[in-house]
C-alpha positions, 0 to 999 in steps of 0.5 A, spaced: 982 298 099 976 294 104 969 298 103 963 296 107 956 299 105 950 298 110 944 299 107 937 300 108 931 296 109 929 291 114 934 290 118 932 283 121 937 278 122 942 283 120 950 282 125 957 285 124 961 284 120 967 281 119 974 284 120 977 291 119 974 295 113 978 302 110 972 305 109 964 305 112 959 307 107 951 308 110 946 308 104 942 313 108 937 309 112 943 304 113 946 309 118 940 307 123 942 299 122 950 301 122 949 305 128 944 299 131 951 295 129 956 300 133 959 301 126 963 307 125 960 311 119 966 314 114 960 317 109 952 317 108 950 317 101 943 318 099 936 324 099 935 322 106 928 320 106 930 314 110 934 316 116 931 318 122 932 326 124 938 327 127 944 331 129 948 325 131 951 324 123 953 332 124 960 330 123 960 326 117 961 327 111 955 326 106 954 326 099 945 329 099 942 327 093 935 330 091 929 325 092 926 325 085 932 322 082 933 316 076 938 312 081 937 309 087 940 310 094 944 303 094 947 305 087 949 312 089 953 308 095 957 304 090 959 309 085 962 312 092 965 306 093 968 305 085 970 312 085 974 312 092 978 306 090 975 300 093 977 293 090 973 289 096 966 290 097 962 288 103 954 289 102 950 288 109 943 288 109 938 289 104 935 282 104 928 284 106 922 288 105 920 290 098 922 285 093 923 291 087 928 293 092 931 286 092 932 284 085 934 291 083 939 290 090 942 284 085 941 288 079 946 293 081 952 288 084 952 285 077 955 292 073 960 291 068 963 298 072 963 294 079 969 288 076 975 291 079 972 289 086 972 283 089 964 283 092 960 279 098 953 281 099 951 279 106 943 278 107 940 275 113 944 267 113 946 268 106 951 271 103 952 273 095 958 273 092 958 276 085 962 272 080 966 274 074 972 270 074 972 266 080 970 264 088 971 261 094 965 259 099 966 258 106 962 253 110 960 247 111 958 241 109 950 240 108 949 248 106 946 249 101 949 254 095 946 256 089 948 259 082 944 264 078 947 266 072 945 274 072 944 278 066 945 273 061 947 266 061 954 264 063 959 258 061 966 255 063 963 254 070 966 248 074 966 247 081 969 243 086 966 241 094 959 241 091 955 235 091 952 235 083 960 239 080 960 243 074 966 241 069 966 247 063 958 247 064 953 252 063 948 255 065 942 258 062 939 266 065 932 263 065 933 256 068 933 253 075 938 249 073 944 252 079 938 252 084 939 248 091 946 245 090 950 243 097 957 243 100 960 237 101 966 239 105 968 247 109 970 250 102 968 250 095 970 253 088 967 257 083 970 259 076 966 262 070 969 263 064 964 268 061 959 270 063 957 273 071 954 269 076 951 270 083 954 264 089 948 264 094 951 261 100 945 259 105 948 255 111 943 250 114 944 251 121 
């Protein structure tokens, strides 16, 4: 099942996304930016803080969730997606404006809950994929693709189509050492053994 979550946030730079999805979740402002993008909303998650006043969502489902809560919008639009069966996961926007949101945004993707799910997270001219086991990253040569072991550090990491290769390497939670790689061809590979990785793709153009 292909799941697409529209977020809130700044929305610049924000484009449609590719291909057909079985299900459109709109983090609660992410309706504004979903309905902007002419996307087709199949449920709005979230306390509705954020959205514009509004009878135009009247005929979707929500799912309402009262504003002091311990959870954020985003994170509430992930457990809809889990429970619902999702096995691939398209995250557009939340790239920009507040840098708490930000972090907490790739904080969330990296639940050990979320591994049954294939994840790309799809920010300005970046795109995250979250890795557990492995990846592949379309491209071309000269863009630039950066590891970051998240939430603890990561090994049994190779690559290939990358200037500087991992062979079974390592890759500390608080070094910069995955930093500004390149791609050398149109594709290129990640495998992790243990750990979890986030594979920022950045194309140069």
């Amino acid at each position: 099942m292909r799941t697409l979550i529209v977020t809130g946030g700044d929305a610049a730079g924000l484009t449609g996304p590719e291909g057909n999805f079985d299900l459109v979740i709109a983090a609660d402002a992410g309706f504004d930016h979903a309905s902007a993008l002419e996307l087709k909303v199949d449920l709005i998650v979230g306390d509705f803080d954020s959205i514009r006043p509004s009878d135009s969502f009247s005929h979707i489902a929500t799912e309402m969730h009262p504003r002091d809560k311990e959870h954020s919008d985003f994170e509430l639009a992930l457990e809809a997606a889990l429970v619902r069966g999702t096995t691939e996961l398209v995250v557009l926007g939340g790239g920009g404006g507040r840098l708490d949101h930000l972090l907490v945004n790739a904080a969330v993707l990296t639940n050990p809950q979320l591994r049954s799910m294939h994840i790309t997270w799809e920010t300005g001219r970046s795109t995250v994929h979250v890795v557990w086991d492995r990846a592949t990253i379309l491209g071309r040569a000269g863009d630039l693709v950066s590891l970051l072991a998240y939430g603890g550090d990561a090994s049994g990491i190779s690559t290939s189509g990358l200037r500087w290769a991992l062979h079974s390497g390592r890759l500390s939670a608080t070094s910069s050492r995955g930093l500004s790689n390149e791609m050398v061809d149109d594709h290129a590979r990640v495998t992790v053994a243990t750990g979890t990785l986030l594979v920022i793709h950045t194309s140069h153009a």
